[in-house]
LUMMI-735074 format. One record per residue: residue in one letter; y, z, x of N, C-alpha, C in turn. Coordinates in pm, whole numbers, plus 32768, in hexadecimal, padded with zeros to 4 digits. Layout:
! LUMMI-735074
AYZXYZXYZX...
END
This chain:
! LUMMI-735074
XCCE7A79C7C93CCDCA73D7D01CD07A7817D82XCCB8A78C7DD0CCE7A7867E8CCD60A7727E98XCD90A7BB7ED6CE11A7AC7F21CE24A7707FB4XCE65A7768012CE51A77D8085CE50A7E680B0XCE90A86380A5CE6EA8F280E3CDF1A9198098XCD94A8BE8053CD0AA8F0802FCCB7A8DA8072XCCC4A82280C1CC8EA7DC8112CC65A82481A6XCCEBA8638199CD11A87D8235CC98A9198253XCC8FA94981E6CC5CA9C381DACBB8A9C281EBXCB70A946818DCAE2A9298178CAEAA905820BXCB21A8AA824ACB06A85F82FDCAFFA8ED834BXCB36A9558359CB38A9C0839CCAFBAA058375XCAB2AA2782E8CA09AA8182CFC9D2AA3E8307XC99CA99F82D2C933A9558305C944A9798394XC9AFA95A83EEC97DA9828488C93BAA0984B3XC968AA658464C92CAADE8476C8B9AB07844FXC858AA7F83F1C7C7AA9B83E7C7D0AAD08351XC832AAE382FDC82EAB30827FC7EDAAA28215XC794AAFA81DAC75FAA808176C7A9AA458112XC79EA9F180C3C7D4A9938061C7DDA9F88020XC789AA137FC2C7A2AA6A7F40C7E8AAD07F4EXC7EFAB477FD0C85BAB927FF7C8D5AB5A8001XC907AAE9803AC97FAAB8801CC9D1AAC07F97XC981AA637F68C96DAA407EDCC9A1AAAD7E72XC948AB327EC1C97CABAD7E49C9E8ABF67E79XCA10ABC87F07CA89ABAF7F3BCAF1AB937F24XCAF6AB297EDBCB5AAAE37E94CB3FAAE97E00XCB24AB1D7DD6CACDAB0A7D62CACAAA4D7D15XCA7FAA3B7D4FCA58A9917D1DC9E1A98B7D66XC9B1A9107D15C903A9127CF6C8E4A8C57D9BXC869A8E07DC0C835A8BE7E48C85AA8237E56XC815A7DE7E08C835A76F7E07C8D5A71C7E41XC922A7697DE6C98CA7567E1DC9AEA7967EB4XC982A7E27ED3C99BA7E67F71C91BA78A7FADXC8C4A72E7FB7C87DA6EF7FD5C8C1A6517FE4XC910A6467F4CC950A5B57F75C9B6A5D37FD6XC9F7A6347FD2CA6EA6448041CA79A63680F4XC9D7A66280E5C9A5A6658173C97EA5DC818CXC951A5B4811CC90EA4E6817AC99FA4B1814CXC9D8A4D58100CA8BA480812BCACDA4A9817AXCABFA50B81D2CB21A5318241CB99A5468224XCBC4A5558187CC48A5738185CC69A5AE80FCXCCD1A5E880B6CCA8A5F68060CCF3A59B7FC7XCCAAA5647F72CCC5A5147F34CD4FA4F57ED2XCD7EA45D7EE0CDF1A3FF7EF9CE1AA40D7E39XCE63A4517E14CEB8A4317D76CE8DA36D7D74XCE5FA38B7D10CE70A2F47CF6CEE7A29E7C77XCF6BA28D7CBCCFB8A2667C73CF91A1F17BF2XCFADA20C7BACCFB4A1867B15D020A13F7B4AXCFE2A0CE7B3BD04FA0357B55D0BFA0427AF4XD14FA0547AFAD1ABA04F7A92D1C89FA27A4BXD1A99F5379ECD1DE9ED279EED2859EDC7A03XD2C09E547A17D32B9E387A2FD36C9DE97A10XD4229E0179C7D4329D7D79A1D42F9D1579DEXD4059CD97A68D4109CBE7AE0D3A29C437AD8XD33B9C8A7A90D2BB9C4F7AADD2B39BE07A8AXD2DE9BA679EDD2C39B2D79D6D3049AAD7A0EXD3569ACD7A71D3B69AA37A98D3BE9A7A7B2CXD3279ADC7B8AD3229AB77BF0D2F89A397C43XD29E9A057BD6D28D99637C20D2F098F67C2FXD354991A7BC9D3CD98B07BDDD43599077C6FXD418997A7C5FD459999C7CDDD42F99827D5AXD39899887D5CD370994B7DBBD39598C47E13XD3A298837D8BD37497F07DC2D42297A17DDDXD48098387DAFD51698127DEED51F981B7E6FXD4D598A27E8ED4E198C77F1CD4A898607F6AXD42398117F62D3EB97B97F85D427974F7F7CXD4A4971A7F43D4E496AE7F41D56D96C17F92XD57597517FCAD5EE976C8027D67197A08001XD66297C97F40D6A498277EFAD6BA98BD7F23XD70698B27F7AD6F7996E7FA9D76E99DE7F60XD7A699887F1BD82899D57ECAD7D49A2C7E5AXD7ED9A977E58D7E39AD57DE6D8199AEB7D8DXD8EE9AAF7D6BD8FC9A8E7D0DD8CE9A177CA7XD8AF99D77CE4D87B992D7CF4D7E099547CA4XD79699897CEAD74C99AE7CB1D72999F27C22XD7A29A4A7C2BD79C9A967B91D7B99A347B19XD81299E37B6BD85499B27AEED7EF99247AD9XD7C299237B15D73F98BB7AE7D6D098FF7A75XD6C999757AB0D62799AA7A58D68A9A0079F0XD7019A2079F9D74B9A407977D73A99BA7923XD74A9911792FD77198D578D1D6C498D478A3XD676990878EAD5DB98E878A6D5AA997B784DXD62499D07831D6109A4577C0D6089AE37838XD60F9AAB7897D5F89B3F7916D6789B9E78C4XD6319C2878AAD6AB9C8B785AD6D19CEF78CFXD6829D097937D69E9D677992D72E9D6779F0XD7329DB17A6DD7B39D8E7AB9D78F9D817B34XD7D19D757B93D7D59D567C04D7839D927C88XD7A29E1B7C6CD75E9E797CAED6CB9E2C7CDFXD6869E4A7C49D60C9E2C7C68D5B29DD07CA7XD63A9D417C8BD61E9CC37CB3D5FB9CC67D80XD6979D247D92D6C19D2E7E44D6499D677E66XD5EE9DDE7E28D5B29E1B7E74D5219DEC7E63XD50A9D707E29D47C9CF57E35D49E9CC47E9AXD5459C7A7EACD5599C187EF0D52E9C437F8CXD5819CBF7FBBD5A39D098017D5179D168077XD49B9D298061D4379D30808ED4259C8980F4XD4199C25809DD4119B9F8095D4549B608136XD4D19BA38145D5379B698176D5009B45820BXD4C69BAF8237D47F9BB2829CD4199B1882D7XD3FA9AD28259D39F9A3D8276D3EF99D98264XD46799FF8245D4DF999C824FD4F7995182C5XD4F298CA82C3D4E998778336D57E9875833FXD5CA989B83B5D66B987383ADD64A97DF83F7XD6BE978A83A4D6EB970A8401D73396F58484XD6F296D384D5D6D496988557D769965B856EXD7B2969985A7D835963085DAD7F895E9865DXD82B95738647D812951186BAD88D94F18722XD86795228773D8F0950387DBD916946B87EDXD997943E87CFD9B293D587AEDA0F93CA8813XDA0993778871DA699376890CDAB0930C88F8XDB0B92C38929DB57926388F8DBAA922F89C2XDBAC91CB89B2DBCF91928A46DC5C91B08A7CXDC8791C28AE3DD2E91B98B00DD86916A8AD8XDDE691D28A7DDE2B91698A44DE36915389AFXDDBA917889AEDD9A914488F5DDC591CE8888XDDBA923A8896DDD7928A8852DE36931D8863XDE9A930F8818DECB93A38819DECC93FB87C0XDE7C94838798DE6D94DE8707DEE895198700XDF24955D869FDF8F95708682DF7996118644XDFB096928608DFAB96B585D1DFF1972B85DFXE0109795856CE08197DD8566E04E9878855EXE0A098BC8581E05D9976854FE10999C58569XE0CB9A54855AE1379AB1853AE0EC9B03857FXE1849B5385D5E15E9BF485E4E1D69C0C860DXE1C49CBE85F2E2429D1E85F0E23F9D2E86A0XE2F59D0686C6E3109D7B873AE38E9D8C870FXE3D49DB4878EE4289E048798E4A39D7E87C4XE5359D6787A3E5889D1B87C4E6159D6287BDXE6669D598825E6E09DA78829E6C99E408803XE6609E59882FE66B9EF187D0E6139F3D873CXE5FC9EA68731E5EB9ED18688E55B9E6A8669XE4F99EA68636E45A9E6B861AE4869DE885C8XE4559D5C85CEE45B9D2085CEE3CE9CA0858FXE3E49C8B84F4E37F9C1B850BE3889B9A854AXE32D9B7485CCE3369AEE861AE2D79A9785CEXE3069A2585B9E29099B385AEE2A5996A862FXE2479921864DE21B98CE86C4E1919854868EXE1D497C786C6E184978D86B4E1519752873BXE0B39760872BE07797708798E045968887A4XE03596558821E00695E58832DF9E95D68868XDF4A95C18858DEC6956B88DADE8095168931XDE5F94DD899DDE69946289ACDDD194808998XDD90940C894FDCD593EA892BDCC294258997XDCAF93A48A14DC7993B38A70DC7094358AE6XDD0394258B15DD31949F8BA2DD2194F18B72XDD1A952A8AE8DD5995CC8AD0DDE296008AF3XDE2C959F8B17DE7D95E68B39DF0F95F08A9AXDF2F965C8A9FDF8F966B8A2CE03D96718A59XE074968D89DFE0E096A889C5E0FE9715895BXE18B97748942E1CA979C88C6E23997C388E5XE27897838872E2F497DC8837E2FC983F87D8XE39698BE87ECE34F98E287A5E3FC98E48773XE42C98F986C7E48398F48672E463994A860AXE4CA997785B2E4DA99BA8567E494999D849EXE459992984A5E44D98C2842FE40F98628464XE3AB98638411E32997E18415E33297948380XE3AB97528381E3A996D7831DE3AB9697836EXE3AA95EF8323E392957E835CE3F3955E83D7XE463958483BAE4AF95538429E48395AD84BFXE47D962084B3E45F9653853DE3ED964E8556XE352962084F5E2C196028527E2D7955E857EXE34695118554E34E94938585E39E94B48608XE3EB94FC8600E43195158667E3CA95328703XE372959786AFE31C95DF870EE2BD957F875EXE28E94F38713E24D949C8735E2AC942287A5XE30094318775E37193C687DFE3649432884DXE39694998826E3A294E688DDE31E94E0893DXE2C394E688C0E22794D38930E23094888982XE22A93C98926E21493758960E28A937889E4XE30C93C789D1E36993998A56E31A940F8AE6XE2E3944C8A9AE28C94BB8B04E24194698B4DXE1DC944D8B0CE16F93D18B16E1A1934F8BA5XE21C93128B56E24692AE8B90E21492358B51XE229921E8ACAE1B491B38AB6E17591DD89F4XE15E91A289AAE110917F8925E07F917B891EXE05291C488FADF9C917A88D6DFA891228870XDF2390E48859DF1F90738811DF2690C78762XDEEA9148876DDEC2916E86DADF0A920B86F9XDF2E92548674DF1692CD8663DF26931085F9XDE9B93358603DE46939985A8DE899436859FXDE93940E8531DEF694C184EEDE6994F88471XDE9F955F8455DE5795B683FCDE949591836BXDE7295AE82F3DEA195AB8263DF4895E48239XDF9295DD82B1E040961B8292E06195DF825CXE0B995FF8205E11C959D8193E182955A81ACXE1A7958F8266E205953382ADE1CF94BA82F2XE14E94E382C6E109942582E8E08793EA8286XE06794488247DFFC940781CCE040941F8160XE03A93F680F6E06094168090DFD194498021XDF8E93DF8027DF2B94197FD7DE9A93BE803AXDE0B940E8025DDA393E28076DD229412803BXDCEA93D47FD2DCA493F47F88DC0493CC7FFBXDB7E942B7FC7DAFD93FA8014DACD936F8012XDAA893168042DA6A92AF8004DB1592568007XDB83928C8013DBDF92068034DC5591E18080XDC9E919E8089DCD091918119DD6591C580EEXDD9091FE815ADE0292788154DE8A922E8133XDEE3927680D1DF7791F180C3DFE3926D8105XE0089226815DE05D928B81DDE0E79278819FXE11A92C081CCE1AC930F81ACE1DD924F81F6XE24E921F81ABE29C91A681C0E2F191D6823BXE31C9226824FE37F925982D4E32C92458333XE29C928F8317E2109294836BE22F920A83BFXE1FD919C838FE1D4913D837AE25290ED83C6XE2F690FA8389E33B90B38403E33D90CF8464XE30591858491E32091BB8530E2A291448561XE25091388523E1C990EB8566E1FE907A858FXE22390168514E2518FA38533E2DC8F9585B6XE3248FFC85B1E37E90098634E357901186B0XE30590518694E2AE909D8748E23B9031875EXE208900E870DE1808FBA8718E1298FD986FDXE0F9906886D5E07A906286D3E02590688633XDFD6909185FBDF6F907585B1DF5391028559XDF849129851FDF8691AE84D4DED791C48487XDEC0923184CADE359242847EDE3292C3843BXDDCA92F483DBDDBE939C83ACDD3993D683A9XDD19944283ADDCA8948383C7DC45948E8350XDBA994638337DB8994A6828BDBD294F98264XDBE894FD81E8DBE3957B81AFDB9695DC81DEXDBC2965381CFDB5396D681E6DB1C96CD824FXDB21965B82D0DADC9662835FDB11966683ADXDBA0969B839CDBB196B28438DBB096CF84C8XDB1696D684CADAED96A6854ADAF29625856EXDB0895CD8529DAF095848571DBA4954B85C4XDBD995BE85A6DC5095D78630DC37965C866DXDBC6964F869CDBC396F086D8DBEB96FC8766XDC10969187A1DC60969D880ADCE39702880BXDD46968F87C3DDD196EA8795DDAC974D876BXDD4897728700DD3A982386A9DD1A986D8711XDCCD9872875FDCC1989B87F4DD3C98C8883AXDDB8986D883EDE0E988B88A9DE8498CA882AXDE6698D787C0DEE399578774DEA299F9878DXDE0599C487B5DE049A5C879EDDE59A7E884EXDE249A2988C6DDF99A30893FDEA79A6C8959XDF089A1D8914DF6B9A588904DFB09ABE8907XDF909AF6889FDFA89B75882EDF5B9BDF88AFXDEE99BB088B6DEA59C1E8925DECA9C3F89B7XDF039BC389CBDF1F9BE78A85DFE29BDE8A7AXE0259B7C8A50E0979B3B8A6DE0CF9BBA8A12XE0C99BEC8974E10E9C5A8942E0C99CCF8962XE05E9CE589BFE04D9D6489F7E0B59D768A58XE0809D0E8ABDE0D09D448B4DE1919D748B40XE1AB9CE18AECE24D9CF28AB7E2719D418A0DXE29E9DBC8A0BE2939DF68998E3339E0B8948XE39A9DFD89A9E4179DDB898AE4649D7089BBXE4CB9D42896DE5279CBD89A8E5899CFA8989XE60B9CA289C7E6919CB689C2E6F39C81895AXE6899BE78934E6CA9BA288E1E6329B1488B9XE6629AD28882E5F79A648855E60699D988DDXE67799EC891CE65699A189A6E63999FC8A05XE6179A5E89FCE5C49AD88A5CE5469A948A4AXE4F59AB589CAE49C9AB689C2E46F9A2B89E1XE47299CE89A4E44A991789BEE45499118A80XE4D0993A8AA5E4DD994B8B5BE45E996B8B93XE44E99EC8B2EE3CE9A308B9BE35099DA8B88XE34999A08AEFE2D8994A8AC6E2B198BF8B22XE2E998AD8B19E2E998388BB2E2BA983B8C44XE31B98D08C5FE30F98E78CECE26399428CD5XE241998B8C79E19C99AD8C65E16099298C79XE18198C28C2DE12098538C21E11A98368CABXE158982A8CE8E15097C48D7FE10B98308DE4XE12698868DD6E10D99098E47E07A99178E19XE05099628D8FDFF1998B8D92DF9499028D2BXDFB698ED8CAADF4C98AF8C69DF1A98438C74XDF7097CB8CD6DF6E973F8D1FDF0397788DA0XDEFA97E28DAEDE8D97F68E2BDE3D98858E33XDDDE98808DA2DD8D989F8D7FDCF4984A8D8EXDC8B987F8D7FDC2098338D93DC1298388CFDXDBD397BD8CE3DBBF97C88C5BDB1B97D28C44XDB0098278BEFDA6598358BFADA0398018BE8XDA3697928B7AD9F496FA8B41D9D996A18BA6XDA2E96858BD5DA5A95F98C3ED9FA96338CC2XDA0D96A38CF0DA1F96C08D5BDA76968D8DD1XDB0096948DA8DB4B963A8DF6DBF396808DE7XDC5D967C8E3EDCB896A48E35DD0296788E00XDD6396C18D81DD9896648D27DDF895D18D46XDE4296108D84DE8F95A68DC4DE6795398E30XDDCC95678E76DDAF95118ED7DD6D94978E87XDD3494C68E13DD0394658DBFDD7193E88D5EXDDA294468D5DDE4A93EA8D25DE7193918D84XDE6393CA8DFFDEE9937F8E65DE67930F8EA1XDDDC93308E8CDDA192E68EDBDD8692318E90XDDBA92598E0EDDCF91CD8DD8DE4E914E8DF1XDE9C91A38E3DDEFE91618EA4DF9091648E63XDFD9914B8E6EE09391278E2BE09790B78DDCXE0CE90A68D8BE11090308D59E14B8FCA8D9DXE1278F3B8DB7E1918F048DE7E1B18E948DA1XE2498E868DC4E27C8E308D5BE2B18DC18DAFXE2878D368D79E2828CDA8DE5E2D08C4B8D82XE3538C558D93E3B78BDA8D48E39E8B5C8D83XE38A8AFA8D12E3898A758D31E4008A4E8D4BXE3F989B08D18E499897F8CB1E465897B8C1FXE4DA89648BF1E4FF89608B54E4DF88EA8AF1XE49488B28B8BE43A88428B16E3B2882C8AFEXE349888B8B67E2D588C58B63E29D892A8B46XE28D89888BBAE26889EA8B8DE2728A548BEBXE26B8AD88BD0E26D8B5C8C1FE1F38B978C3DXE1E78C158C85E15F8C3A8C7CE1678CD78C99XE1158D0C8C44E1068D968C84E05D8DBC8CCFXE0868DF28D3EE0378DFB8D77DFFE8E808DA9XDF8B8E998DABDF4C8F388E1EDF418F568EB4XDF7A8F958EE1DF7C8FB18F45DEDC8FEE8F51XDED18FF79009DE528FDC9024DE4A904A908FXDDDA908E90AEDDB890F99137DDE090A691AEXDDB8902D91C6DDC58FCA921DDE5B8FC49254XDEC78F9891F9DF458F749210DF7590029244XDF5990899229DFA6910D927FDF6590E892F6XDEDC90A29331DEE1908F938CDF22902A93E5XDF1F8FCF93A2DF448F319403DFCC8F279418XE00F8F80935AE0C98F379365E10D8FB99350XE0BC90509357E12590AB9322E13290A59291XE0E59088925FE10090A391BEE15C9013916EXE14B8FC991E1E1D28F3C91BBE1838ECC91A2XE1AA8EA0912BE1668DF89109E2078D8A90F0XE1D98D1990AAE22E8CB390A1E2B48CF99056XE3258CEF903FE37E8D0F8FF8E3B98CA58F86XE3858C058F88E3908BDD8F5FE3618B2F8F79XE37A8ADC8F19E35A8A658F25E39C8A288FB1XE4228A2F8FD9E45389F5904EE4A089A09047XE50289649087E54988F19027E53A88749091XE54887FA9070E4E9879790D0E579872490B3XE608871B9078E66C86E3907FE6DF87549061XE742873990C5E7BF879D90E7E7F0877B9062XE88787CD9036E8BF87E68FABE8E8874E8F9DXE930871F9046E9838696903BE92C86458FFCXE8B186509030E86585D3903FE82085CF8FADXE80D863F8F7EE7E486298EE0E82786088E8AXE8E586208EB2E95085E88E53E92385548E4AXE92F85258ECDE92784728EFBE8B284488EB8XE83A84A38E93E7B884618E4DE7C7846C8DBFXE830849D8D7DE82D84DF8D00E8CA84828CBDXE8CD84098D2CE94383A78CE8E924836C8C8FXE96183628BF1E950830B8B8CE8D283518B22XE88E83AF8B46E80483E08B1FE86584618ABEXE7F884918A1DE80B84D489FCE7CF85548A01XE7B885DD8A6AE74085F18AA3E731865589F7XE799868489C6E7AD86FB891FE73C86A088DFXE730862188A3E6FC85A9885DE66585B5888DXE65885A288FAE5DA85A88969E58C860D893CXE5B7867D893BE58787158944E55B86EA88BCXE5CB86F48851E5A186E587B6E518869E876CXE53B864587BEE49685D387BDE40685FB87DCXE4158671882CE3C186E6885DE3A4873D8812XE40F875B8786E3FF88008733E46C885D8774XE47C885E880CE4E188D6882CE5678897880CXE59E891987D8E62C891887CFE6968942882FXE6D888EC8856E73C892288CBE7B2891488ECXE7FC89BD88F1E87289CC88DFE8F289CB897AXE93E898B896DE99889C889EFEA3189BF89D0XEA7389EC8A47EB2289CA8A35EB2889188A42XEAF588CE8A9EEAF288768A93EA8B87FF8AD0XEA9287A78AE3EA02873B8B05E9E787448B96XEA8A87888C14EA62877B8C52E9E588048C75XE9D388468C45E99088E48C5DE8F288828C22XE8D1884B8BF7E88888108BCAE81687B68BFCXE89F874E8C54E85E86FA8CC3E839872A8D62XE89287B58D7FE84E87D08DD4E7B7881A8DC7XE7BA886C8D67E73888908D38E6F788308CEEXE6EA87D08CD9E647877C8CB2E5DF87878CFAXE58487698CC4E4ED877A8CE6E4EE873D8D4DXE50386B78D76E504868D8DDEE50586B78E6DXE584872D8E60E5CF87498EDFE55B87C98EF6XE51587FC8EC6E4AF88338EDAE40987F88F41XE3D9886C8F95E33D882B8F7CE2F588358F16XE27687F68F1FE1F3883C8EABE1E288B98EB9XE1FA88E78E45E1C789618E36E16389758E57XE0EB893B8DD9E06B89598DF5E04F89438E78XE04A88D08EC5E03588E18F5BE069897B8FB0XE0D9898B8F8CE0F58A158FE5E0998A7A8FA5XE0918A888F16E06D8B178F01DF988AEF8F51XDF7A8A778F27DF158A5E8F5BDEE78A798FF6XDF5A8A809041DF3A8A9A90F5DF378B4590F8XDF7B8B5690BCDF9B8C1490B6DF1C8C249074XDEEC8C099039DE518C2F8FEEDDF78C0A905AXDDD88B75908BDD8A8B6C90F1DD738BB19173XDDF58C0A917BDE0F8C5691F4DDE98CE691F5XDDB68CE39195DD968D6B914EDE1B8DFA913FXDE858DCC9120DF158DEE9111DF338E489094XDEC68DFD9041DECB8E2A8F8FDE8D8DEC8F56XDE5B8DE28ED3DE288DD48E51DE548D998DD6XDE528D128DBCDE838D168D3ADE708D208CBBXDEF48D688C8ADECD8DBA8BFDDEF08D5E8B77XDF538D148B89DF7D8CCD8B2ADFE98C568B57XDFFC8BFC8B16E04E8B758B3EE0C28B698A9FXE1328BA18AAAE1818B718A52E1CC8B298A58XE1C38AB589D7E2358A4589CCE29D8A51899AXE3008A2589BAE3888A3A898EE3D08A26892BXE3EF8A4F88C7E41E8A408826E4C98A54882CXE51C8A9D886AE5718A97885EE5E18ACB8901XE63B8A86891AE67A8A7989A5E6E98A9B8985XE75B8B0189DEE78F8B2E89F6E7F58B1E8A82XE8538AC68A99E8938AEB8B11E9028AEB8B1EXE96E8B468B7BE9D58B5A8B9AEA2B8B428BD2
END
């Protein structure tokens, strides 16, 4: 059979006009054979024998895994092992391996969430340097849904007590609770979270929630994207905040500097999503304001507004107002049980004695709702919520 340095040889007689059969006795092989060589232009291809495989009988069920979104290849083996497959692995990866390429990956859907409503939670490790001496840090990182804007601490130990810890310091960063927050599969707040069912959170989990207020949620299994906010800011972290700072002095060195980074540089970053400055987006949802009734209605918290830095300096109502002096509420509060009153209501209410009581009744107050209602009409603020009063307190 032809070689390629035979090929190469017949193409360079033929140009030179030398006949077939001179070639031919050239090479010593029959004319013919230099005749097919010349109308194939090349010289002719080994034709390998198909080897069978243990592989083979086995490929339509592999198929139709891959087609059902089976991409494991242990998963795989051990399927077409329980159907008699004797081979190993190897052979299986290097069918699969071709394939992978028409693999549709799943589509994360950006899932945005309003101000207010959500904070991601989540934890990591890395080595620096502390007093001298290399150091493993954990740090648990926070998120707010909406602003982007974060938080972390960082401590020596990520059990439950310092991942909870890490979450109280947020929210005092913050100034304020979201309604929910979404952590990843940690054992300092899930305990177990099977596919297909709903997560049973660590009981400690669960009183920090019930303390703070908010609504404890967890991520699928195996999807953690769908906190890819927070996973985002451990490794935005690790990259800018333990580049720039590579030694501390002590563990309030380091948290010091963590703060003073956050405010300086990562609170006024552009964020690339939003297109918006982290903190301008935060701050542009306004302050908290906290707006006291009396103790026999209700309170209110309220939003500050772009409007009110203009009209009042950043200043709204401070409170309900009182509409009878202390005397004059003693004199209205003769013979009346106002403790009894309240009770008849649900709130419970405590003092040194009746007179602390009668000067604070509801009475000696205005309407609330009317006040917080003129500060809203005035465009002053926003209201966020109206709470009623369950239990009283005075001194």
């Amino acid at each position: 059979m032809l070689c390629q340095e035979d090929y190469i040889v017949i193409r360079t007689l033929k140009k030179r006009g030398v006949y077939q059969k001179e070639i031919a006795a050239e090479l010593g092989v029959h004319p013919r054979t230099v005749s097919r060589a010349i109308q194939r232009g090349s010289a002719p291809q080994p034709q390998r024998r198909s080897r069978s495989s243990k592989l083979d009988p086995y490929k339509p069920q592999i198929d139709r895994l891959l087609a059902e979104g089976v991409w494991n290849a242990v998963v795989i083996l051990r399927e077409i092992q329980a159907q008699g497959y004797g081979g190993g692995s190897t052979i299986l990866r290097g069918y699969i391996q071709p394939q992978r390429k028409q693999r549709q990956s799943k589509a994360t859907v950006r899932f945005e969430t309003p101000p207010g409503r959500q904070l991601q939670s989540d934890c990591a490790e890395i080595t620096t340097e502390i007093g001298g001496e290399e150091t493993k840090v954990c740090f648990i990182a926070n998120t707010l849904g909406y602003s982007r804007r974060f938080h972390f601490w960082c401590t020596d130990c990520m059990d439950a007590e310092h991942t909870y810890e890490g979450v109280i310091r947020s929210f005092e960063y913050f100034g304020g609770v979201t309604e929910e927050v979404l952590v990843d599969n940690q054992k300092a707040a899930v305990l177990s979270h099977r596919s297909g069912e709903s997560p049973r959170f660590n009981l400690r989990f669960v009183d920090l929630a019930d303390h703070y207020g908010f609504v404890p949620r967890a991520c699928q299994p195996y999807r953690a994207r769908t906190k890819g906010k927070d996973e985002r800011m451990v490794g935005y972290i690790k990259q800018h905040f333990f580049v720039r700072y590579r030694a501390f002095d002590s563990w309030a060195h380091l948290n010091q500097l963590a703060e003073q980074w956050l405010r300086q540089e990562a609170d006024l970053r552009l964020h690339g999503t939003v297109k918006e400055v982290v903190a301008e987006r935060f701050q542009r949802w306004g302050q908290p304001v906290l707006i006291p009734g009396d103790m026999g209605t209700a309170s209110y918290v309220l939003l500050g507004t772009a409007g009110a830095m203009e009209q009042t300096f950043g200043s709204t109502c401070h409170g309900a107002g009182r509409v009878l002096s202390r005397q004059a509420a003693i004199k209205r509060a003769k013979g009346r049980r106002i403790d009894q009153e309240l009770a008849a209501k649900g709130i419970i209410a405590r003092a040194r004695g009746r007179t602390g009581l009668a000067e604070e009744q509801p009475e000696a107050y205005k309407d609330i709702d009317a006040v917080v209602q003129c500060v809203v009409d005035a465009g002053l603020a926003k209201k966020v919520a109206r709470l009623r009063p369950m239990g009283v307190i005075k001194g």
